[in-house]
DRENLUM-593307 format. One record per residue: x negated, z, y negated of N, C-alpha, C in turn; residue in three letters. Coordinates in steps of 0.02 Angstrom, whole numbers, plus 50000, padded with zeros to 5 digits. Layout:
N
XZYXZYXZYALA...
END
This chain:
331
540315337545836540355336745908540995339845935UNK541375336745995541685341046011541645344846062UNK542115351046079541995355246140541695353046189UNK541895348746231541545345946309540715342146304UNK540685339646235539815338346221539395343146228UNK539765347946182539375353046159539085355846221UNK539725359446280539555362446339539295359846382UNK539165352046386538935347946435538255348346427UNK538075347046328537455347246331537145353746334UNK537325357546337536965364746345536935364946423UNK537545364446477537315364946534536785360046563UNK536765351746527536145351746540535345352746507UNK535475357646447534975362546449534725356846378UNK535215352346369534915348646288535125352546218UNK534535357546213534775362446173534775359746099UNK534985363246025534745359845977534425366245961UNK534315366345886533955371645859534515377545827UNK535075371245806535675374445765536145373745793UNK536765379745779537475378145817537755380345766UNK538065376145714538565379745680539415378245701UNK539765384745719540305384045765540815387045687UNK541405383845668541785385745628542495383545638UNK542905386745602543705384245593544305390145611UNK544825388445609545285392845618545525393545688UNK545255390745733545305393645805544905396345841UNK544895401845843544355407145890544165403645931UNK544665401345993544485400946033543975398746077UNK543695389646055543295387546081542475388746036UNK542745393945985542115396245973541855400446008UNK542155404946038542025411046093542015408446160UNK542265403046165542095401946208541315395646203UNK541175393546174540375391246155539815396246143UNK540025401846125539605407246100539455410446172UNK540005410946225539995414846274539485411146318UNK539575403146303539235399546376538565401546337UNK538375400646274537495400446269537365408646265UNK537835414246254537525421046274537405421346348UNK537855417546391537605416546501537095413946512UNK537245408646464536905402846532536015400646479UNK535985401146427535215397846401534855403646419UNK534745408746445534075411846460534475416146544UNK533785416046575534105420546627533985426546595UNK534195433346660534205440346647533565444146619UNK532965440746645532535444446639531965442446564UNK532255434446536532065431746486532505437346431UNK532945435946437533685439746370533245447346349UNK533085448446403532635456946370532415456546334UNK532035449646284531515450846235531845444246189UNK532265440646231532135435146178533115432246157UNK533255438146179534185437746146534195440746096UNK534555440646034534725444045998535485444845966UNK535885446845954536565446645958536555450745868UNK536755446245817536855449945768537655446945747UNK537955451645702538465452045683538625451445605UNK539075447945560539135446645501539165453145443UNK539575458245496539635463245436539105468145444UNK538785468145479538045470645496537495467945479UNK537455462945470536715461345441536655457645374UNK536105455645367536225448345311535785443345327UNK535665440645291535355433845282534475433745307UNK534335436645279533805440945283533175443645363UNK533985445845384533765448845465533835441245507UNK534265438645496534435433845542533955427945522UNK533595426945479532965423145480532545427045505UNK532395430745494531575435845533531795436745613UNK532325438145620532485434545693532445428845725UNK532665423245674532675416845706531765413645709UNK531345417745671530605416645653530235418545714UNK530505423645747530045425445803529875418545854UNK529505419445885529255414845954529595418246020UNK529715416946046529815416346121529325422946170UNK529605427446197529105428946245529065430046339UNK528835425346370528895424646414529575420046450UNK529655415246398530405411146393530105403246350UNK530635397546369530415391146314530725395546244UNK531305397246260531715397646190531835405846173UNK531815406046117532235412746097532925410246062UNK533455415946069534285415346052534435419046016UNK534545416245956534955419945906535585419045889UNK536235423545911536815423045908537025428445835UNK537455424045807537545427245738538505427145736UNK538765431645773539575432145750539845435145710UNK540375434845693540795433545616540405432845558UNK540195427845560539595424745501540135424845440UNK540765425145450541235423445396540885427745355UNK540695434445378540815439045337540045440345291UNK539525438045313539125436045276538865436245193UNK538715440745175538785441645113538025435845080UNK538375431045038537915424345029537535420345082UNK537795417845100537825411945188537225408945152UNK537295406045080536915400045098536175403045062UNK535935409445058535445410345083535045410145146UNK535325404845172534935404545260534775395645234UNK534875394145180534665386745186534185383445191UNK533425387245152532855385845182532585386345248UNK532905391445279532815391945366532965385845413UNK533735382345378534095378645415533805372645402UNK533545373145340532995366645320532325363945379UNK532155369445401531335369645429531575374945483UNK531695375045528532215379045594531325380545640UNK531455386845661531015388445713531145383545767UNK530505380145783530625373945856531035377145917UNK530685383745929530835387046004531415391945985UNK531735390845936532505394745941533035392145932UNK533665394145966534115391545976534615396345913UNK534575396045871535115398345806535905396145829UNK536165399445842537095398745834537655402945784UNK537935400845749538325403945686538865400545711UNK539395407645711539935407945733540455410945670UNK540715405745631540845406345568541835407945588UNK541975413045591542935413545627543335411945596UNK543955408745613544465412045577544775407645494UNK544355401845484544205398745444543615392745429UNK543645389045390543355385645374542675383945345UNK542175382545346541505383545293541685378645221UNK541725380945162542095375145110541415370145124UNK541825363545135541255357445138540955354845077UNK541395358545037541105357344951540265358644934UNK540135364744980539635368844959538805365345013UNK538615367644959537675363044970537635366745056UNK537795370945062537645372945135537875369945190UNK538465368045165538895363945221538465356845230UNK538145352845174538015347645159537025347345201UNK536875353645211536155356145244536665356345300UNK536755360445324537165358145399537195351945427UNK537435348445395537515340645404536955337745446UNK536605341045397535775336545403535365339145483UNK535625345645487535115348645529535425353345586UNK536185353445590536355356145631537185352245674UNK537095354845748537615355045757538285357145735UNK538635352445727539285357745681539945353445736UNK540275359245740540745358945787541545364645772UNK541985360045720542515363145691543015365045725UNK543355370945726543715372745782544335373545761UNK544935366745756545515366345698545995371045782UNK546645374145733547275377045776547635370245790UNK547835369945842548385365145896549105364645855UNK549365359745846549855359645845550305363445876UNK550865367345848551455368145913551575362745952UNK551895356245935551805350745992551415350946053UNK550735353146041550155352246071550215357846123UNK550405363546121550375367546153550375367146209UNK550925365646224551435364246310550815359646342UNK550585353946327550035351546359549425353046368UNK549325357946345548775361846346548895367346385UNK549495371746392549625374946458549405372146514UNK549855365646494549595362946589549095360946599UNK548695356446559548075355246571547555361746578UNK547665368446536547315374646565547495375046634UNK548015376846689548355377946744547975373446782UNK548015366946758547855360346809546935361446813UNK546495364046758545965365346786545765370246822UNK546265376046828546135379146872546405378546940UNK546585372046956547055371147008547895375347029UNK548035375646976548715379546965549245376146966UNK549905375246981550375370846955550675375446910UNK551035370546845551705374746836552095368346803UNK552435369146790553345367046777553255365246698UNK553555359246670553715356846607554025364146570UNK554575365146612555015371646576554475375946549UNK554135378346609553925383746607553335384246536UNK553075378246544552415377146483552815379346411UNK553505375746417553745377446352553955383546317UNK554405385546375554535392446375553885399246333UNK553225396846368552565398846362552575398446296UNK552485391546269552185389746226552685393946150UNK553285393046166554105395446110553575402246111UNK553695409046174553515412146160552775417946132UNK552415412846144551665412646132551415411246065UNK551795406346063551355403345984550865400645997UNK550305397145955549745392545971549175396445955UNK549025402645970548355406445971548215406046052UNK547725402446061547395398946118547075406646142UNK546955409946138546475416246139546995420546191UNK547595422846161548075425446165548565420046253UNK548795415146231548935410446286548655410846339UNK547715408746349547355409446411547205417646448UNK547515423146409547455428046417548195431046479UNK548685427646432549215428646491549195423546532UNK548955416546540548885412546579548515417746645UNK547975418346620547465422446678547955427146716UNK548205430546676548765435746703549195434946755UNK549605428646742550135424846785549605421046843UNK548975418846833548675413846889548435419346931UNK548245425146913548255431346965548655433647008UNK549355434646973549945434147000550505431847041UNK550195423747050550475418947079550115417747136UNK550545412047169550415408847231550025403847199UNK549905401647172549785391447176550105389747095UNK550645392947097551165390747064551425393847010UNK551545393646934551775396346892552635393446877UNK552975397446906553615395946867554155401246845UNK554655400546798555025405046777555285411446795UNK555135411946863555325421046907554635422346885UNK554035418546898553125421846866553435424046837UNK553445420646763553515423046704553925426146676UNK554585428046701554865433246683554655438646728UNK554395441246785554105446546830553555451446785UNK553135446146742552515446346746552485448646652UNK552985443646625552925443846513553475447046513UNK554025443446544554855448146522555005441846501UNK555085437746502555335432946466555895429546506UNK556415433046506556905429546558556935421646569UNK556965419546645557305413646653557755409546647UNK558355411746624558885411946622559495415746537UNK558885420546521559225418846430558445419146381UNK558395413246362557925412646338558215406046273UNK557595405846236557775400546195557915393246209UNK557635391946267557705385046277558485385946311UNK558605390146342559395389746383559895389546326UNK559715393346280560185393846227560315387346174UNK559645384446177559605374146156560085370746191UNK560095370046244560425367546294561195372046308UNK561215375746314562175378646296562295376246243UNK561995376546176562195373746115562415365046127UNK561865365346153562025357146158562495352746213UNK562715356946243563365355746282563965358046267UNK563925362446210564315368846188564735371246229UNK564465374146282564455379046338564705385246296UNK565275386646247565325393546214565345399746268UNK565485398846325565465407146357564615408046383UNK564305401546409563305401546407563135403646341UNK563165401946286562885401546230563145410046190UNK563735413146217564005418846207563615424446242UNK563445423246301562895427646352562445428046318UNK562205421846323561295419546295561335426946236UNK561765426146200561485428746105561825437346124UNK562065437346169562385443046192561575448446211UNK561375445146272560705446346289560115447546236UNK560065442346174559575441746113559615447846098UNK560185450046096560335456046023560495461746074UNK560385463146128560165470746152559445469046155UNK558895463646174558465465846156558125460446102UNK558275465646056558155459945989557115459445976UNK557075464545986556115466245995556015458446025UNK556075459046073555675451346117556115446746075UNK556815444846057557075440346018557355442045951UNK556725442345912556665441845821557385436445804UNK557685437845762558065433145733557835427245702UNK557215428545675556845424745630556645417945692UNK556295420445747556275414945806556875412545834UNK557325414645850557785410045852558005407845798UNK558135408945727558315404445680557665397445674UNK557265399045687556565394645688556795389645733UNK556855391945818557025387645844557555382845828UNK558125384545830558855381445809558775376045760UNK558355377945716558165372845665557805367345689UNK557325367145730556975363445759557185358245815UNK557565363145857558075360545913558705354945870UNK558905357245831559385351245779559025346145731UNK558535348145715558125343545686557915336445729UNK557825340345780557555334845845558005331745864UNK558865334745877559325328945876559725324145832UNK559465324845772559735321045722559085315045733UNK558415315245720558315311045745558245308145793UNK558395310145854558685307745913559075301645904UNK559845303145876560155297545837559845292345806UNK559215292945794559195287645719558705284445778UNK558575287745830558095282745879558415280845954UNK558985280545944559075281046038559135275846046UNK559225269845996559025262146034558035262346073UNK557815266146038557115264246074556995266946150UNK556355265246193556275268246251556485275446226UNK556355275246305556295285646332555405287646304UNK555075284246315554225285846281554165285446210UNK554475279346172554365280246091554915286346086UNK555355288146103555715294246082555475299346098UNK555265299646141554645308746165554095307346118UNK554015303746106553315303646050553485304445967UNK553895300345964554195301845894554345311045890UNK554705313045938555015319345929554265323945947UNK554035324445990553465326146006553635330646061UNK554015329046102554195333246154554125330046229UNK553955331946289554035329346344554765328046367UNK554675320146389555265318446420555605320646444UNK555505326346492555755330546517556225331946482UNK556295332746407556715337146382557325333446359UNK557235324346352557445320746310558175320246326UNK558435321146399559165321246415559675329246376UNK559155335246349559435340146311559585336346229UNK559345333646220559355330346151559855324346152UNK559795319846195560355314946214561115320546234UNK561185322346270561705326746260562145330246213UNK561445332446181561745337346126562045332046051UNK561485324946052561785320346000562415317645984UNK562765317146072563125314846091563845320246059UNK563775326246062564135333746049564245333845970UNK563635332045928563715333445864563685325945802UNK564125325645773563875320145707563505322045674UNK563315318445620562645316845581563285322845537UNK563645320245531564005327445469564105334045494UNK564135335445557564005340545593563335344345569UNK562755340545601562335343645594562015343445530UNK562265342545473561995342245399562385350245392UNK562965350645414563355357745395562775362645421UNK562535360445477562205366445536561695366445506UNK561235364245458560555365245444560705367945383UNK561285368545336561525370045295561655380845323UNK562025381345374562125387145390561565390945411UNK560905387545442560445388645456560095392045395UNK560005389545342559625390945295559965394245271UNK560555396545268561005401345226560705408745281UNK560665410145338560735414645372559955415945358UNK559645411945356558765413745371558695416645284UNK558925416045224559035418045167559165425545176UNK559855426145222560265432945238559825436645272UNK559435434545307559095439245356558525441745310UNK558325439445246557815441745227558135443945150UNK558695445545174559115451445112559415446945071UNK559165440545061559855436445002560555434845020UNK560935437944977561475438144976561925442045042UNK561365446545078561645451645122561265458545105UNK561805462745098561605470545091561755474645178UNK561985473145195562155478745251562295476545333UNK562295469645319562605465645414561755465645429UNK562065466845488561195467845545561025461745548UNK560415460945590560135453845627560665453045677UNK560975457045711561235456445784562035451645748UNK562215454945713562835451645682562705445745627UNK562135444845593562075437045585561905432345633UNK561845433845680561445428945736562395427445775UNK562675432845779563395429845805563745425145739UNK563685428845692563885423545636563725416145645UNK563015416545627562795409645646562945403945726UNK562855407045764563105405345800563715400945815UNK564365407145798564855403545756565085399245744UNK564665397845680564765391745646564495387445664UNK563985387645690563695380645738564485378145789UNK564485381545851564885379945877565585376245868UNK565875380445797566495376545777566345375045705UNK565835370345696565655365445642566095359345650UNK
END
């Protein structure tokens, strides 16, 4: 099932017996776990008929003699079982999951990973429970998922701004809606780049995407600031992320080239970026040849080598990042 079934059918109260919630994204497991610890019993039911057990705390064992009880003074009793990962022999719960107490609502909240589908338990699941896999987002995916978070809370914010988010965030959804909340506190209505640098530090103005775009105009006295700025504060800008980026940002305009006869939509899709961005990439294609940028992915990988000690003993991050630089510029 996915997320919005799942929560739809619980708010309207179409409970199952089983919830098995798994995968490598927290997030919408905690957040499924959270709606049926609120909302399936009121306050005065939960006194007798919640139970909240935990993976490295219990076993197999407790969480059936829990899930066995009846109900008192409630339709259902709730058994919430988190970090089931940790579970020492899971699929001792398989005769339970076989023949499920009618009046309990069982939920296994498996984190952080996967249940192997290889195994006979996964294959009893199948049969008898909700299962609802919780895979990590693409980086692509990110930026639209900013805004679509923002847009349900009636928030605006800015293409830039999602990306900016997203570069410095990474795709732990947990982490993201956490500073999201932060900034929608913070704001008017509106999330944009003064928010977010006021609020994370993440300047408006030298950041990674500005430094895409100087590159790609080769703006050398912008692009001289930008890395000027990186390397007093190198903490918020790792070398390793901007070498990440740069790679990515040139990657995207080489094939740029190999597509700019098509629309403006098959090229945001191919690349996986919002249109928004597609005139930084047209620009920058325009700046570099295909032999250009074979040198630049070439220097790229030489420096990301250096930064992790091959074939450098003693130059800092701050002085490979001007190096590199560099040579991008007068490739």
């Amino acid at each position: 099932m996915k997320y919005l079934e799942i929560i739809t059918s619980l708010k309207n109260k179409n409970y199952e017996n089983i919830y098995f919630l798994h995968g490598e994204e927290s997030y919408y497991i905690d957040k499924i776990s959270d709606f049926i610890s609120k909302n399936t019993l009121n306050k005065e039911e939960k006194d007798f008929n919640f139970t909240t057990l935990y993976g490295k705390e219990t076993d197999c064992d407790q969480i059936i003699s829990e899930a066995k009880q009846y109900p008192f003074g409630a339709e259902y009793r709730v058994v919430l079982v988190k970090e089931a990962q940790y579970l020492n022999k899971i699929e001792l719960l398989e005769n339970y999951l076989r023949n499920p107490t009618p009046s309990t609502l069982l939920a296994i909240c498996f984190k952080s990973k996967k249940l192997d589908k290889r195994k006979s338990i996964y294959k009893t699941l199948k049969t008898c429970a909700k299962i609802f896999e919780s895979n990590k987002l693409y980086d692509d995916k990110i930026p639209s998922w900013i805004n679509a978070y923002c847009s349900a809370k009636t928030i605006k914010i800015d293409d830039k701004s999602c990306a900016i988010l997203s570069e410095y965030l990474g795709n732990d959804l947990s982490k993201i809606s956490n500073e999201l909340d932060k900034l929608i506190i913070s704001c008017e209505g509106e999330i944009n780049s003064k928010i977010i640098e006021k609020n994370i530090g993440i300047s408006k103005d030298f950041n990674v995407f500005e430094l895409q775009n100087a590159l790609g105009k080769k703006n050398i006295v912008q692009v001289n600031r930008i890395i000027k700025y990186f390397n007093l504060n190198n903490k918020t800008h790792p070398l390793i992320l901007t070498i990440n980026s740069l790679f990515s940002f040139f990657q995207k305009v080489l094939i740029y080239k190999q597509l700019r006869s098509k629309s403006r939509s098959e090229i945001a899709s191919s690349l996986k970026v919002n249109p928004y961005f597609l005139s930084q990439y047209e620009l920058a294609s325009n700046n570099y040849s295909v032999n250009q940028l074979q040198f630049i992915f070439t220097y790229i990988k030489e420096y990301e080598l250096r930064m992790k000690g091959v074939n450098n003993k003693n130059t800092s991050h701050q002085s490979l990042l001007i190096e590199l630089i560099f040579k991008i510029l007068h490739t």
